[in-house]
Legacy VTK file of the C-alpha trace (Angstrom):
# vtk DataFile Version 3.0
C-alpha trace
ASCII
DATASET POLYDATA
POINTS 376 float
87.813 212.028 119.764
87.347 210.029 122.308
87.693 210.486 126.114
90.801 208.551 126.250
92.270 210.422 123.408
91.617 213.710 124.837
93.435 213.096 128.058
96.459 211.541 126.342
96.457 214.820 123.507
96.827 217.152 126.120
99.408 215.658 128.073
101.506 215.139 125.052
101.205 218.907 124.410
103.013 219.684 127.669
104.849 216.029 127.991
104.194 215.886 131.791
102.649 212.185 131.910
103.085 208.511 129.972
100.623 207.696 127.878
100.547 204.342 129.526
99.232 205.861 132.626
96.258 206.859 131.108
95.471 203.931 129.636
95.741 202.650 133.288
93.264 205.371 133.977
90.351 204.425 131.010
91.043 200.926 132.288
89.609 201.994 135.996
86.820 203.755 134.703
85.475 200.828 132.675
85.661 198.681 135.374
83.887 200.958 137.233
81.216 201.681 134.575
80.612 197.433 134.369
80.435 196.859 137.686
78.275 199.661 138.768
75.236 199.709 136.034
72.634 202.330 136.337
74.054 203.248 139.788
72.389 206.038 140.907
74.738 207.771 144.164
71.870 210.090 145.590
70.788 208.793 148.938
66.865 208.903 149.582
67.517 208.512 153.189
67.912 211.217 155.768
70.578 211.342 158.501
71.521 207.889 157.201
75.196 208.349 159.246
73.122 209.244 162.308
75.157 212.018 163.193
72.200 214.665 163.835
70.423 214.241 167.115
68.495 217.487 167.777
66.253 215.527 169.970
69.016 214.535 172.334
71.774 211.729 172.432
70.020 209.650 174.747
66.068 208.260 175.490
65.960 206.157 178.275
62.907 203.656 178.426
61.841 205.263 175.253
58.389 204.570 174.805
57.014 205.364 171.366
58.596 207.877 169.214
61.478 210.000 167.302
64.675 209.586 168.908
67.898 210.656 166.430
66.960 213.330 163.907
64.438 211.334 160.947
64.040 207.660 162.777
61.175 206.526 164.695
61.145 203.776 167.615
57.691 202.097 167.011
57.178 199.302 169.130
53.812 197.160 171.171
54.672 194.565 173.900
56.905 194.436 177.190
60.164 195.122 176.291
62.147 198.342 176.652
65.017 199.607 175.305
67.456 202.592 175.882
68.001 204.826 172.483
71.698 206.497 172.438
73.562 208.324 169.606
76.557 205.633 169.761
80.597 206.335 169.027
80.990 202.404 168.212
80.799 202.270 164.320
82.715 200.549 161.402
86.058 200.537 161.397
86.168 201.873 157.400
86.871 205.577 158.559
83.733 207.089 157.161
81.073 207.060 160.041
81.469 208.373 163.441
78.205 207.988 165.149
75.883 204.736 164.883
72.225 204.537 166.784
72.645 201.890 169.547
69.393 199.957 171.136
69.948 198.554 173.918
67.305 196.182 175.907
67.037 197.199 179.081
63.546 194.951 179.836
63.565 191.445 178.056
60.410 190.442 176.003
60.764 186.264 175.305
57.285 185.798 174.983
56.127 186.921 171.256
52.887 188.005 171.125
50.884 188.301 167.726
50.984 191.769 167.835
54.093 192.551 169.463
56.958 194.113 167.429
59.950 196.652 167.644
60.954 198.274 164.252
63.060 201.317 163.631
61.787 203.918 160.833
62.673 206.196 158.577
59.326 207.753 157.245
59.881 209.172 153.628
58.686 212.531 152.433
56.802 211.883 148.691
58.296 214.502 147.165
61.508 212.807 147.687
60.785 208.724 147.652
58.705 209.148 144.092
61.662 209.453 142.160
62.081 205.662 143.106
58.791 204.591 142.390
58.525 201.871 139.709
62.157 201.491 139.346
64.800 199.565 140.856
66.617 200.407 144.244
69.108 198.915 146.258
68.872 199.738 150.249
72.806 199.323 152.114
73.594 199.404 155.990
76.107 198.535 158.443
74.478 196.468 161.107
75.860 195.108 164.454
73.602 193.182 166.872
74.151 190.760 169.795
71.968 187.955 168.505
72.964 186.519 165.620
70.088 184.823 162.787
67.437 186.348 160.074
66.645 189.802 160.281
63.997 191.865 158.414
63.370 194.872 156.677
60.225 196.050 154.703
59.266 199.054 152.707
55.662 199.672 153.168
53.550 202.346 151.302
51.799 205.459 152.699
48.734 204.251 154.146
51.060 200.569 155.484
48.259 198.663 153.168
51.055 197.426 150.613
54.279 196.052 151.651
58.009 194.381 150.869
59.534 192.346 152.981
63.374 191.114 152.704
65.685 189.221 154.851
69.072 189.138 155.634
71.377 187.623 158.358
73.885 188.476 160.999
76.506 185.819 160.876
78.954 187.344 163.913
77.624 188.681 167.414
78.605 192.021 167.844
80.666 192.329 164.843
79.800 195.213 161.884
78.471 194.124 158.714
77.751 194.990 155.555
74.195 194.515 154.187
72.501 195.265 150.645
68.987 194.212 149.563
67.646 194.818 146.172
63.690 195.402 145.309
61.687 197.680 143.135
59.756 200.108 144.653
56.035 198.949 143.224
53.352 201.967 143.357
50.757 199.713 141.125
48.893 198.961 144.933
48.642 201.048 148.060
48.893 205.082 148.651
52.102 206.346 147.221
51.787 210.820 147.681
53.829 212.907 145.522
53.841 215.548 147.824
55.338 217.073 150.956
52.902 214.068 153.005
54.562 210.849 153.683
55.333 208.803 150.284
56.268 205.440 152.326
58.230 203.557 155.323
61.703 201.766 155.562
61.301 199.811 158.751
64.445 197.892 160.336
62.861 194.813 162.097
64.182 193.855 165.085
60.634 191.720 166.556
57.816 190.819 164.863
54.980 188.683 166.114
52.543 186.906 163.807
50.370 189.578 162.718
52.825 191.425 161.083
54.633 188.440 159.522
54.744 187.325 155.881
57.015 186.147 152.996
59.904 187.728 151.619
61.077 188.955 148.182
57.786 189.691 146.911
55.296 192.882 147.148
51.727 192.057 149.181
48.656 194.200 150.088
48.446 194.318 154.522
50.904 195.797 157.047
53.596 193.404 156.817
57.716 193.869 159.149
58.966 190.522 159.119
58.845 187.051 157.757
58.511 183.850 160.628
62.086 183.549 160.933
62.592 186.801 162.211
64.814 186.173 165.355
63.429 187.763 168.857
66.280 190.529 169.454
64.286 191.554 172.901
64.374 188.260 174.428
67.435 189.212 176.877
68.855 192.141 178.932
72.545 191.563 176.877
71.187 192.448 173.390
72.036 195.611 171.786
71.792 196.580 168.194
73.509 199.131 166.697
73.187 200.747 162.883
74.658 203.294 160.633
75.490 203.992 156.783
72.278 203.311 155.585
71.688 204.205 152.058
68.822 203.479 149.987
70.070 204.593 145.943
68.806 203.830 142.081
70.061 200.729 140.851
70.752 197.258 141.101
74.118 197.805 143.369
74.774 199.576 146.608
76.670 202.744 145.566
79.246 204.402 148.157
77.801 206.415 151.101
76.653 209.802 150.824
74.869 211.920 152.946
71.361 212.802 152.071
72.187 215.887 148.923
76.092 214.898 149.493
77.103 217.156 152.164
76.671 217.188 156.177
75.069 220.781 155.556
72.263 219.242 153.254
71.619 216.949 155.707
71.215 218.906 158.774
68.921 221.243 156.868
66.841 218.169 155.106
66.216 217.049 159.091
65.648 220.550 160.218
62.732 220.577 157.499
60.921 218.715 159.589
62.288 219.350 163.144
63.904 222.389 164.132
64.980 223.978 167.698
66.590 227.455 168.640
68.765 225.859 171.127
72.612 224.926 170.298
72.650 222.101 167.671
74.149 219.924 170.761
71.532 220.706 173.657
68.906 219.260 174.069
64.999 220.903 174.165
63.737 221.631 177.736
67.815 222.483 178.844
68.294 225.206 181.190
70.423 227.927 178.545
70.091 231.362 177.524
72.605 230.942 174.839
71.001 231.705 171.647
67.477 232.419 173.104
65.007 234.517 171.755
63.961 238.127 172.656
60.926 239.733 172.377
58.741 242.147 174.263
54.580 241.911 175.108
52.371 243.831 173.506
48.474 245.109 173.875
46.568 242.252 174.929
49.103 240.327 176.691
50.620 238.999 173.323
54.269 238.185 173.082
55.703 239.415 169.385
56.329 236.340 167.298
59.585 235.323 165.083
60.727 233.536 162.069
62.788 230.544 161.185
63.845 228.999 157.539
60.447 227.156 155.641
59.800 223.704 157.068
57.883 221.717 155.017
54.000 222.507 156.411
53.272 224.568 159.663
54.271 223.115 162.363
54.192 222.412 165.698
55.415 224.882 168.342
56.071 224.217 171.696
58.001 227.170 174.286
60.373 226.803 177.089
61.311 228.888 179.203
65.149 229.689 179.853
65.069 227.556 183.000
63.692 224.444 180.894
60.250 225.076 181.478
57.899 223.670 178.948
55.264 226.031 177.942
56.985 229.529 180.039
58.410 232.304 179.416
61.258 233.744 181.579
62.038 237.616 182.143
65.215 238.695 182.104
65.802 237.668 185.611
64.972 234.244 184.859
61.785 233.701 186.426
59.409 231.462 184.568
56.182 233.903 183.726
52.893 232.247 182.644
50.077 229.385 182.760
49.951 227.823 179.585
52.264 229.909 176.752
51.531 228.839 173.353
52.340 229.958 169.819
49.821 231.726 167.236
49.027 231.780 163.808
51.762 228.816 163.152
53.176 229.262 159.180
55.601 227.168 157.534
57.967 229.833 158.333
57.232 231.602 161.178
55.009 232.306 164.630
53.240 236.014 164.729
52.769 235.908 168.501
53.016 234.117 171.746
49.854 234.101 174.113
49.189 232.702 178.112
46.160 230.975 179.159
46.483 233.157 182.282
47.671 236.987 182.372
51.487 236.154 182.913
52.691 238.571 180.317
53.064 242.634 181.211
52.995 244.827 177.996
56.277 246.495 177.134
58.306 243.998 179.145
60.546 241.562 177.449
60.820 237.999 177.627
62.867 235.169 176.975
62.459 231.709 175.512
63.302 229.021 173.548
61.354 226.898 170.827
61.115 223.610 168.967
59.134 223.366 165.777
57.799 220.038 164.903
57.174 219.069 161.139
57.498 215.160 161.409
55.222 212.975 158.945
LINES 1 377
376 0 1 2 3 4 5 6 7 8 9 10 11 12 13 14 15 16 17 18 19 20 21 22 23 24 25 26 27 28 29 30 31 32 33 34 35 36 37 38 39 40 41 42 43 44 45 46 47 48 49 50 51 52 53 54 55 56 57 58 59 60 61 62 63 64 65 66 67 68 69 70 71 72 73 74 75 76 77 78 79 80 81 82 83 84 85 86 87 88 89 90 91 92 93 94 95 96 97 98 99 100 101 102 103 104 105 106 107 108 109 110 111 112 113 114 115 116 117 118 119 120 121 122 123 124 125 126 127 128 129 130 131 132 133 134 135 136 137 138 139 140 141 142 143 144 145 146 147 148 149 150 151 152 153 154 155 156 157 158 159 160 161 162 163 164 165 166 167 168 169 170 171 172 173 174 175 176 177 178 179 180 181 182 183 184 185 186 187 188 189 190 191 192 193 194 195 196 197 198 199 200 201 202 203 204 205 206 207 208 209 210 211 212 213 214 215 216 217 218 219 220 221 222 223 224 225 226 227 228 229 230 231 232 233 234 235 236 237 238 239 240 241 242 243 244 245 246 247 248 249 250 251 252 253 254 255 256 257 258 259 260 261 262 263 264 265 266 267 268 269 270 271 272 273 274 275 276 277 278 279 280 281 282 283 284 285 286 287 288 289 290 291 292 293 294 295 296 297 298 299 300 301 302 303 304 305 306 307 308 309 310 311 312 313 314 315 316 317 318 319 320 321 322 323 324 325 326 327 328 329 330 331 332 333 334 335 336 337 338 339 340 341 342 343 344 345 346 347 348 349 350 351 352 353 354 355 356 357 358 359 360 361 362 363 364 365 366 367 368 369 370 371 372 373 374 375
């Protein structure tokens, strides 16, 4: 019996529904199963709604570096741009935060080498379920500067890369973007492990060096094609983004989270960063809220502490209560010691504390805060 057939035999056992209506009903799901062929839903990206920020919800003048939870800023040349967890998104209902970078120093001038990409670095263990095999990556996208944009998926070692286009039509108005590829391991480093398996890089400037042709899969370190616009060449340009999804298949499936949930995502991002402050303040705040405890031993040694398995040791930097990098703080909040670092770093845990000087006094306790740093 078919799956039609079921639904219609067991309403007619309790006559609560029209058979009609389920016929409506198989009609909907085969229009679903044509237009969405070998769909897979999972999302391969992390924090692809950019609502986690454990770093903080704003880097001014960012240089070089993480900024919301799983995306890098890379950039070389003169611009620089403010990074801010953003409330402007879509108007669809689904997102709430977007990542917003705003120029703050214009760059006109494009240099070979210059370039400003935003990247999502993916773990092997979770990108090699895409490798050989069809994928479609989806985004909303708002910028200021309308023309061709890039994005490329580049393997571990950036030897062998993909670069695809696409274009923003409106200035400052969301849109919906989906580019199509298979993800080809025949060239290039592609780990199956907990190292990186590969990069998705957002273009946003590319100069020369890093410039190629689309739609097709080459061996170098490739961002852009040539008619990659220049979105640093003025103080008014922003660019915002959000949504991004990267599933199996030939079409863009609706958003999910990375695993489906909020809670999946939070802990897939606190694999690889983690903090014992409140989710919402930043590392290096002044807080005792949620600090952590622990008295000095023989030697001068502060007794360690665990956390949930990151994926390799990572690492550990200390602040004091007061904000301190690299103190300690006693119970009347006064920062204690030269240089405090952690020991005997494990995937899952620290077994002590120690000072470059002689800050600590056995048997006392002290205070602090922690971030542990996994990132590939």
């Amino acid at each position: 019996m078919g799956l039609l057939e079921d639904l219609q035999h067991a309403f007619n056992v309790d006559g609560h529904q029209p058979l009609n209506a389920w016929s409506d009903v198989a009609n909907e799901l085969s229009e679903i199963i044509v237009t969405y062929p070998g769909v897979g839903s999972k999302n391969y990206i992390i924090n692809g709604s950019m609502d986690i920020a454990q770093r903080g919800t704003s880097f001014a003048a960012i240089t070089s570096g993480y900024s919301l939870d799983r995306w890098l800023y890379a950039k070389s040349g003169d611009m620089v741009h403010t990074i801010t967890q953003d409330t402007d998104v879509p108007t669809d209902g689904i997102f709430t935060k977007s990542i917003k970078i705003d120029c703050t120093t214009a760059d006109a001038a494009v240099d070979a080498g210059d370039y400003v990409m935003i990247i999502q670095r993916i773990e092997g263990n979770i990108l090699k379920s895409l490798y050989n095999k069809t994928a479609t990556l989806s985004f909303w996208v708002k910028a200021t500067k309308t023309g061709t944009y890039c994005v490329s998926i580049r393997d571990s070692s950036a030897s062998y890369s993909y670069v695809a286009e696409y274009t923003i039509n409106e200035s400052e108005t969301w849109e919906y973007k989906t580019l199509t590829f298979t993800i080809d391991t025949t060239s290039g480093t592609w780990n199956t492990d907990n190292k990186m398996g590969g990069y998705l890089t957002i273009t946003l400037m590319c100069g020369s060096t890093r410039q190629t042709t689309a739609g097709t899969w080459q061996s170098g370190n490739y961002a852009a094609t040539s008619n990659q616009v220049n979105a640093c060449d003025s103080t008014d340009n922003n660019f915002w983004l959000t949504g991004v999804m990267l599933n199996e298949g030939t079409v863009a499936a609706p958003f999910q989270t990375f695993g489906g949930t909020y809670e999946s995502d939070l802990r897939a991002c606190e694999r690889r960063y983690k903090k014992s402050y409140n989710l919402t303040t930043a590392p290096g705040t002044a807080s005792i809220t949620g600090c952590l405890q622990r008295v000095a031993r023989a030697r001068a040694l502060i007794v360690g502490f665990e956390y949930q398995r990151m994926a390799r040791a990572p690492t550990v930097t200390i602040y004091s209560t007061k904000g301190t990098a690299e103190k300690v703080c006693t119970t009347n909040d006064a920062d204690i010691g030269t240089t405090v670092t952690a020991g005997n770093v494990s995937e899952c845990g620290v077994r002590s504390l120690s000072d470059s000087g002689s800050g600590f006094t056995s048997g006392v306790f002290y205070q602090f805060h922690y971030t542990a740093d996994a990132e590939l």
